[in-house]
Each structure stands twice: as structure tokens, then as C-alpha cells.
C-alpha positions in Angstrom: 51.2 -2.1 -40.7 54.2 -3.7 -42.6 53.4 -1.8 -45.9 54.0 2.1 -46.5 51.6 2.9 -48.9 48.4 0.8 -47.3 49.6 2.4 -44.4 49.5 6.1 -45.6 45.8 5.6 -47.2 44.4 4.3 -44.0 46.1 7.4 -41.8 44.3 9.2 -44.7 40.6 7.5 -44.1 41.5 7.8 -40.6 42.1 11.3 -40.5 38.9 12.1 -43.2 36.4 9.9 -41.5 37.4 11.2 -37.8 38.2 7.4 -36.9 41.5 8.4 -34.7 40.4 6.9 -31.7 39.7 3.5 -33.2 42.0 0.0 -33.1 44.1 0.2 -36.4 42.5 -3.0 -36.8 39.2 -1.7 -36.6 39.9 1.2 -39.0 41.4 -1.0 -41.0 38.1 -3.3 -41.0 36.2 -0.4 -42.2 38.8 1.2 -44.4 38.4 -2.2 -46.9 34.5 -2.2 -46.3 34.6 1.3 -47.9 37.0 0.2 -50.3 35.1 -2.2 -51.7 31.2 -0.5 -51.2 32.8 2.7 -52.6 32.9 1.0 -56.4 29.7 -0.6 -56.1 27.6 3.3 -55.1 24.1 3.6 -56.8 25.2 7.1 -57.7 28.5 6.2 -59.4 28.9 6.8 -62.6 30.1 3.3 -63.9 
């Protein structure tokens, strides 16, 4: 991954969600899914 910092927050989804023995293009995949479903939650409080 060219950039540091998107780069340390997907080792960091990685590592939480137990997703170490995926593609880093896979993980990746997911990491923006949950990006993106994370701010749109039922339970959140926005």
C-alpha cells in the first residue's frame, strides 16, 4: 500500500478482526465495507 497511514489502519482492522491470513486486497475490500456500514449502524447514536 503506497500510503502510511491507510496502511497502519488496515494492519489495525487486520489484527482486530483476525483477517491475517487474507489477500491485503481482500482485507482491504472489507476494511472500506466496514468503513462505510460502520457510520450508517442502527444502534449509532447519530
Amino acid at each position: 500500500m503506497r500510503d502510511r497511514i491507510i496502511d497502519a489502519y488496515l494492519r489495525d482492522f487486520v489484527a482486530e478482526f483476525g483477517l491475517a491470513d487474507m489477500e491485503q486486497t481482500k482485507a482491504f475490500e472489507h476494511f472500506v465495507n466496514y468503513c462505510v456500514i460502520s457510520r450508517h449502524r442502527l444502534d449509532s447514536s447519530e
